[in-house]
The first five atom37 places (N, CA, C, CB, O) and aatype in JSON, in Angstrom:
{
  "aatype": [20, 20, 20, 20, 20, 20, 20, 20, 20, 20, 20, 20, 20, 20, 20, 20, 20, 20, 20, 20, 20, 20, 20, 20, 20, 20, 20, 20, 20, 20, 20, 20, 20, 20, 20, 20, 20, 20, 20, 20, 20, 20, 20, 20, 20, 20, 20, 20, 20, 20, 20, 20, 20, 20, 20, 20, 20, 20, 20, 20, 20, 20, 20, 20, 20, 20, 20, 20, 20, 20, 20, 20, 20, 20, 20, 20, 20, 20, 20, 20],
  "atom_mask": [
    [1, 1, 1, 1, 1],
    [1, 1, 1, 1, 1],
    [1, 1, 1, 1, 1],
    [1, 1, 1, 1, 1],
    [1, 1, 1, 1, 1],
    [1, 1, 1, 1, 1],
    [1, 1, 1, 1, 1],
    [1, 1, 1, 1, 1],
    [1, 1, 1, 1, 1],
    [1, 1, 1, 1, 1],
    [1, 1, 1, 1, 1],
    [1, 1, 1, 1, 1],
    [1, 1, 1, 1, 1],
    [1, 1, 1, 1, 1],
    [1, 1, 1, 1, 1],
    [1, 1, 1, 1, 1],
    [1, 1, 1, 1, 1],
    [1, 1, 1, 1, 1],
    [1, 1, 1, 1, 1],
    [1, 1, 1, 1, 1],
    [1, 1, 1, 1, 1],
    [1, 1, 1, 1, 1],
    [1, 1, 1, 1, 1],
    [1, 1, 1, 1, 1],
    [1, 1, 1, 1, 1],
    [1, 1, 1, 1, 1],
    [1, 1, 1, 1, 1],
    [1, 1, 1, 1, 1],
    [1, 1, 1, 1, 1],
    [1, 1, 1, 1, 1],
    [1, 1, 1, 1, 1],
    [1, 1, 1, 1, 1],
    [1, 1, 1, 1, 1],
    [1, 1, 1, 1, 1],
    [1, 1, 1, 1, 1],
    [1, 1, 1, 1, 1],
    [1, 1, 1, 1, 1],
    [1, 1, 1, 1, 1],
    [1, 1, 1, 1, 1],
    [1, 1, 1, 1, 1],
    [1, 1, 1, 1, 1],
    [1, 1, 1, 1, 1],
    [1, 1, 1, 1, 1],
    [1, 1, 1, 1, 1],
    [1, 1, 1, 1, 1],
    [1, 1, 1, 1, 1],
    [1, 1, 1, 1, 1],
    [1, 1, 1, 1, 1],
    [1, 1, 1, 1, 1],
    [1, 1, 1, 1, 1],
    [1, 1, 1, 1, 1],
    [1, 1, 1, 1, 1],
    [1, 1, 1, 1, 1],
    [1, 1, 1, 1, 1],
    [1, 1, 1, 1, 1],
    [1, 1, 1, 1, 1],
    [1, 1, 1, 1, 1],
    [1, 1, 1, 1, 1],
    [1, 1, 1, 1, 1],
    [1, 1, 1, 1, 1],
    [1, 1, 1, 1, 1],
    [1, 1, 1, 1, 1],
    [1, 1, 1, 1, 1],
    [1, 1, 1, 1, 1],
    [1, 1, 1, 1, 1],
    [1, 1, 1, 1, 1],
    [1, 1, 1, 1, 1],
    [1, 1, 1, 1, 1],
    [1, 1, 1, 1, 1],
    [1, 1, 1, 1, 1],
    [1, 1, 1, 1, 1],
    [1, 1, 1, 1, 1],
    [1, 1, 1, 1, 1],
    [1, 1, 1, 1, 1],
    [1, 1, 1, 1, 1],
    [1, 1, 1, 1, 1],
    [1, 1, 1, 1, 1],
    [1, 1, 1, 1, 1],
    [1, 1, 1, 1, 1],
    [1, 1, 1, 1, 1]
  ],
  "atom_positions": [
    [[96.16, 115.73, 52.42], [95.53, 116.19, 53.63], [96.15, 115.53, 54.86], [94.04, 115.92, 53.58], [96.48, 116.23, 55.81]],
    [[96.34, 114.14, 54.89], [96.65, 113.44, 56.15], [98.08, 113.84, 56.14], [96.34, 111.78, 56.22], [98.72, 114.06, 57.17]],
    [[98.69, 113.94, 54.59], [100.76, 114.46, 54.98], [100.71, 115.47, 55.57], [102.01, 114.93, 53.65], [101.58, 115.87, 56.34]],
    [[99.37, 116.21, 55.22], [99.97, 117.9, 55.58], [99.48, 117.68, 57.43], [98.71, 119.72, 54.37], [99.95, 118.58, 58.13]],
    [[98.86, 116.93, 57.98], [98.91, 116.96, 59.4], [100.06, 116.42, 59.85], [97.86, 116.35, 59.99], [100.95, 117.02, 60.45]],
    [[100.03, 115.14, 59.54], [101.12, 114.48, 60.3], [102.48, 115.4, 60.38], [101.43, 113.06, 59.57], [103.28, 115.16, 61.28]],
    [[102.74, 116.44, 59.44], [103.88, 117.05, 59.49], [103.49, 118.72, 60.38], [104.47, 117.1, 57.77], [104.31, 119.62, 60.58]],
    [[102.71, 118.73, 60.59], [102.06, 119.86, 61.49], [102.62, 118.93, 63.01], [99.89, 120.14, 61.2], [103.72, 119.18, 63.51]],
    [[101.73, 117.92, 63.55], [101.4, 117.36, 64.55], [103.2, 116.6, 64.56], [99.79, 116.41, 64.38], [103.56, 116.37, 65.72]],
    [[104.23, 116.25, 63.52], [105.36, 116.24, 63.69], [106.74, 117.95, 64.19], [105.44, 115.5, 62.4], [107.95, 118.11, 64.4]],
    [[105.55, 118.74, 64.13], [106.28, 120.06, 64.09], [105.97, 120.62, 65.54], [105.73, 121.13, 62.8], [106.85, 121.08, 66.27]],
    [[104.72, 120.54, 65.88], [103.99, 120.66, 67.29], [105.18, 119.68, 68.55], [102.04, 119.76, 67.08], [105.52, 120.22, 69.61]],
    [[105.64, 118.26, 68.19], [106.0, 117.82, 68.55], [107.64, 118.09, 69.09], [105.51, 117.19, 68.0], [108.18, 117.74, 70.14]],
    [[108.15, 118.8, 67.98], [109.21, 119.42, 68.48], [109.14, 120.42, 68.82], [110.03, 119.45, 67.94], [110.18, 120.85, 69.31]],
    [[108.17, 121.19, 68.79], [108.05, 122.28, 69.69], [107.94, 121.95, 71.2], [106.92, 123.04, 69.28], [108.75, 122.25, 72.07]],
    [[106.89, 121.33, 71.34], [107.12, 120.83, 72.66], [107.96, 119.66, 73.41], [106.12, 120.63, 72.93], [107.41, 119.1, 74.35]],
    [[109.14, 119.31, 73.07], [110.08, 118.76, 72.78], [111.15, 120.32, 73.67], [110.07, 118.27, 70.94], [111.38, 120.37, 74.87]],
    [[111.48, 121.11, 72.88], [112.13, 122.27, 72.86], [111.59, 123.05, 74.31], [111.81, 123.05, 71.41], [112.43, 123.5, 75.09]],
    [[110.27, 123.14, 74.58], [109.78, 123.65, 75.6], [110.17, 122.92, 76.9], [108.47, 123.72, 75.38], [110.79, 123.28, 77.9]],
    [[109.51, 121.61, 76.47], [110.2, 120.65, 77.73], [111.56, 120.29, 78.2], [109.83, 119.49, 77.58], [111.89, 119.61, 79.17]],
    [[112.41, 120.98, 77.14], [113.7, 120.95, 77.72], [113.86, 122.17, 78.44], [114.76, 120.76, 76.75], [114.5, 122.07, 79.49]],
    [[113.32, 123.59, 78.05], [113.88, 124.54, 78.43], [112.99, 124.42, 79.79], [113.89, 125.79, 77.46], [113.55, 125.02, 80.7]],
    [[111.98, 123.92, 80.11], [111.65, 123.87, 81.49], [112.35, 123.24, 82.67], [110.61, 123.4, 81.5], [112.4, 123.56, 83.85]],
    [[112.94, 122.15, 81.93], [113.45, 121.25, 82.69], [114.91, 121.85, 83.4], [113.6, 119.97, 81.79], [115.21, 121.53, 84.55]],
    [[115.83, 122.85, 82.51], [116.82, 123.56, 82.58], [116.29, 124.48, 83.32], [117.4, 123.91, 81.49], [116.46, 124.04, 84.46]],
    [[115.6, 125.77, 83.41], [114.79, 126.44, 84.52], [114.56, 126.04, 86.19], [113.54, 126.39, 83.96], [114.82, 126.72, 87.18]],
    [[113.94, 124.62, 86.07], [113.65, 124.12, 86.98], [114.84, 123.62, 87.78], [112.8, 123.34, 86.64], [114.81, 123.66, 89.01]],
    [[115.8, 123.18, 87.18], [117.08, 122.88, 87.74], [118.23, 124.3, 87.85], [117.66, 121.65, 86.73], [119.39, 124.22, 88.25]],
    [[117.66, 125.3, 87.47], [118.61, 126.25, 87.74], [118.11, 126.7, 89.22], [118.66, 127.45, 86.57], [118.83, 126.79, 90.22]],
    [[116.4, 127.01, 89.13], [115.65, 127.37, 90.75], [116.18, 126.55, 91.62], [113.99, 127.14, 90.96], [116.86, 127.03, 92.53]],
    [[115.97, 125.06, 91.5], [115.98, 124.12, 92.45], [117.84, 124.18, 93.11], [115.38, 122.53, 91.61], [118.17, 123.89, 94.26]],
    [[118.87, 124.67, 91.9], [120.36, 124.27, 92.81], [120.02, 125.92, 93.2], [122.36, 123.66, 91.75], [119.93, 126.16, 94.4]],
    [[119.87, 126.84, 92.44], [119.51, 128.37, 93.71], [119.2, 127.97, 95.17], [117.87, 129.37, 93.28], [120.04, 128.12, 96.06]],
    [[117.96, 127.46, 95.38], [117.64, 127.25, 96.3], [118.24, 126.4, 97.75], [116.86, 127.01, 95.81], [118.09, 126.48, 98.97]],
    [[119.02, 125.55, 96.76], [119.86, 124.45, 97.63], [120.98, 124.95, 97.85], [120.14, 123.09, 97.03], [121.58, 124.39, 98.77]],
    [[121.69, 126.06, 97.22], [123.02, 127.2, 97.34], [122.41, 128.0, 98.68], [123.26, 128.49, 95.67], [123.19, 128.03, 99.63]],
    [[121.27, 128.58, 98.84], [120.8, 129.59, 99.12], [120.29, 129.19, 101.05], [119.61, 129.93, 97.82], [120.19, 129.89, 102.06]],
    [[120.09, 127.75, 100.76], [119.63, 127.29, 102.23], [120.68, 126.88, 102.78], [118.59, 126.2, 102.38], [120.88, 126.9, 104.0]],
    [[121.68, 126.34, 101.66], [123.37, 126.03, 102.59], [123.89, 127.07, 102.98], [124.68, 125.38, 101.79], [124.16, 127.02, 104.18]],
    [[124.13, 127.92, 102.54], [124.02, 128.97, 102.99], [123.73, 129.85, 104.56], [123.39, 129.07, 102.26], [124.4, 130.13, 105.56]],
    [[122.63, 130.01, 104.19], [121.52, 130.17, 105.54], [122.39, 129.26, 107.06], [119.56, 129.09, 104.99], [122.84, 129.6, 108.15]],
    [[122.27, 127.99, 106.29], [122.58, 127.03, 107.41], [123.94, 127.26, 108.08], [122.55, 125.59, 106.88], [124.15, 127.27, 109.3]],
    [[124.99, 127.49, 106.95], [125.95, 127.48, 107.57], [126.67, 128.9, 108.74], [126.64, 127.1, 106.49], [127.54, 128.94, 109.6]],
    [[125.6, 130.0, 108.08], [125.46, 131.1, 108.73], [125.13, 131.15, 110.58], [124.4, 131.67, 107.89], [125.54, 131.77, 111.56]],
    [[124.09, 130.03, 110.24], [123.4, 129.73, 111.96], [124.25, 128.52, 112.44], [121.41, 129.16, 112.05], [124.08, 128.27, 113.63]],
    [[124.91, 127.91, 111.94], [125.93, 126.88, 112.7], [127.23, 126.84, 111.48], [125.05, 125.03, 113.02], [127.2, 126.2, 110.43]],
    [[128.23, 127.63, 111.93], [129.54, 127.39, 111.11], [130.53, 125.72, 111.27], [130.57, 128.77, 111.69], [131.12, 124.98, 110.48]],
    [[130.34, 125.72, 112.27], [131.38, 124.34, 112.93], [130.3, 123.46, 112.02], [131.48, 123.91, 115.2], [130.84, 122.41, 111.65]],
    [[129.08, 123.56, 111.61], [129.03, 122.02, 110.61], [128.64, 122.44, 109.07], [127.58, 120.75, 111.24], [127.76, 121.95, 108.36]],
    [[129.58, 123.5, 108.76], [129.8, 123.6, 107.46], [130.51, 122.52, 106.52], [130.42, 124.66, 107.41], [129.98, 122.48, 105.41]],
    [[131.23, 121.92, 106.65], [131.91, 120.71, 106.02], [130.71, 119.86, 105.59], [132.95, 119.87, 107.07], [130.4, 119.53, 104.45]],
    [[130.03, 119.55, 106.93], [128.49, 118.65, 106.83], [127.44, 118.73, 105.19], [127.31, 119.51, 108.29], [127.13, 118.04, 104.22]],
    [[127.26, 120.06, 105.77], [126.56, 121.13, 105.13], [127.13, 121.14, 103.77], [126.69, 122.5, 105.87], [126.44, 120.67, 102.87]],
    [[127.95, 121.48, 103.58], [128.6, 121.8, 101.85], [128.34, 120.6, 101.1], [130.47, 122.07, 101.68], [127.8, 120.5, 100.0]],
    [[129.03, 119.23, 102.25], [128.95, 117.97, 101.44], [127.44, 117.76, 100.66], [129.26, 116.68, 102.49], [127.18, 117.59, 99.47]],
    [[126.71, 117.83, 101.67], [125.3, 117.78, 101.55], [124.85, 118.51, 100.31], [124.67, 118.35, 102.77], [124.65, 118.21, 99.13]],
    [[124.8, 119.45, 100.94], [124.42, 120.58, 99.41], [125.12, 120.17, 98.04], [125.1, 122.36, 99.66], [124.38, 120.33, 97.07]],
    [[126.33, 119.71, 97.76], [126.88, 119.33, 96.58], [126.5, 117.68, 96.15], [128.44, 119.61, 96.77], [126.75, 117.21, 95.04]],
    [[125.85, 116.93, 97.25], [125.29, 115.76, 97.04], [123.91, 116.02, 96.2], [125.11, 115.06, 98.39], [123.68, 115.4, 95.16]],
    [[122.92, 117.11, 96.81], [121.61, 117.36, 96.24], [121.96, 118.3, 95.09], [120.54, 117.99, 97.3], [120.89, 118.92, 95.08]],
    [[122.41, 118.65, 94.46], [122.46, 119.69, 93.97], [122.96, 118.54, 92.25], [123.58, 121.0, 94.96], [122.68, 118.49, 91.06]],
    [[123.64, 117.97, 93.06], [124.23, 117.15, 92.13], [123.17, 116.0, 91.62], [125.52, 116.56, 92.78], [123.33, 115.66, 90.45]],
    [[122.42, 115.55, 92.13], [121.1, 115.0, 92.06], [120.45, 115.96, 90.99], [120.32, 114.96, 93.56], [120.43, 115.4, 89.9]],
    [[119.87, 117.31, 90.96], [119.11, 117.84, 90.14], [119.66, 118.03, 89.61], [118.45, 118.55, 90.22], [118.83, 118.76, 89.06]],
    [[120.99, 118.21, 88.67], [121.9, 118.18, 87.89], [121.5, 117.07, 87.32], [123.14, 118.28, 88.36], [121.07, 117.26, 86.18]],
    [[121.47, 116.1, 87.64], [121.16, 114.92, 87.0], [120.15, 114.63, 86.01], [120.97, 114.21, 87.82], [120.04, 114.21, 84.86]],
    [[119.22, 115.18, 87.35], [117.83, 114.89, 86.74], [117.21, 116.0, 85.87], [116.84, 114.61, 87.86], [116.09, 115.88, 85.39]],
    [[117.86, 116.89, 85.72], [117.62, 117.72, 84.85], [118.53, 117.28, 83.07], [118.07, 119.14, 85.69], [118.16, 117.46, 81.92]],
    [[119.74, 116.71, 83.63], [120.34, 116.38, 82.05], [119.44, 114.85, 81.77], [122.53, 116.09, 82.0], [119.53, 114.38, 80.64]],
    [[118.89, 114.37, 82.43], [118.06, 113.02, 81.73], [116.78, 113.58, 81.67], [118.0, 111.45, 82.64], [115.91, 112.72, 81.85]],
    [[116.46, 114.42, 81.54], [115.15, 115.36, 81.17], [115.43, 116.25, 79.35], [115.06, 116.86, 82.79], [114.79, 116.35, 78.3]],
    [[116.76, 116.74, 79.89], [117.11, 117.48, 78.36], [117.35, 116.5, 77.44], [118.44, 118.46, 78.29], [116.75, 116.43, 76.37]],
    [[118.43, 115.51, 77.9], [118.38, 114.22, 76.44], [117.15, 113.79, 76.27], [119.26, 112.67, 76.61], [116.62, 114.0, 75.18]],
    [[116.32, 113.01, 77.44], [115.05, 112.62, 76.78], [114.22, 113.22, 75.72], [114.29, 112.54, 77.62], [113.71, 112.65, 74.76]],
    [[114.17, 114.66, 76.09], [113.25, 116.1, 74.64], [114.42, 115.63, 73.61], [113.35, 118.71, 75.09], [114.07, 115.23, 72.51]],
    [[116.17, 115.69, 74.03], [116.61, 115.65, 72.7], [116.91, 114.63, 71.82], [117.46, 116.18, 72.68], [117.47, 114.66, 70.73]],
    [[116.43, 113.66, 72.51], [116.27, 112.32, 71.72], [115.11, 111.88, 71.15], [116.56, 111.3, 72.44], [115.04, 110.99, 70.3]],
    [[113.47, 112.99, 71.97], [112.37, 112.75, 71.04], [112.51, 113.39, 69.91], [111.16, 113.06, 71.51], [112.18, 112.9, 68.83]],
    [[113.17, 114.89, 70.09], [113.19, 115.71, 68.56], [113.51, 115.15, 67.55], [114.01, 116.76, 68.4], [113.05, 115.43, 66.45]],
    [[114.72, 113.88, 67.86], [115.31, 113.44, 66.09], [116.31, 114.1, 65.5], [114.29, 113.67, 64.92], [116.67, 113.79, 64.36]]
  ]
}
């Protein structure tokens, strides 16, 4: 009785393991959209500080990049 949970409540666990990665990948695909999408914008309403602008955007962008791959190892290092 107690094997047959623990291997349920071990199965649950990688499920949500699997979920929490694919959110985390989602969330970092919206979040560099968005940061593409406002550099963008910006550089549209002021061209002369596009250089500014790009740097910027590839600084943040590169940030949720980040924090999105120490989100996916973390799920893929709880799975096992």
């Amino acid at each position: 009785m107690i094997t047959s949970l623990l291997l349920a409540a071990e199965g649950l666990a990688q499920l949500g393991c699997g979920i929490g990665a694919g959110i985390a990948t989602i969330g970092a695909g919206i979040g560099i959209g968005k940061i593409g999408g406002s550099a963008v914008d910006a550089i549209a309403r002021q061209p002369e500080a596009s250089g500014k602008i790009f740097a910027q955007m590839i600084l943040t962008a590169a940030f949720v990049e980040g924090c999105a791959l120490f989100a996916i190892a973390a799920c893929a290092f709880l799975i096992k």
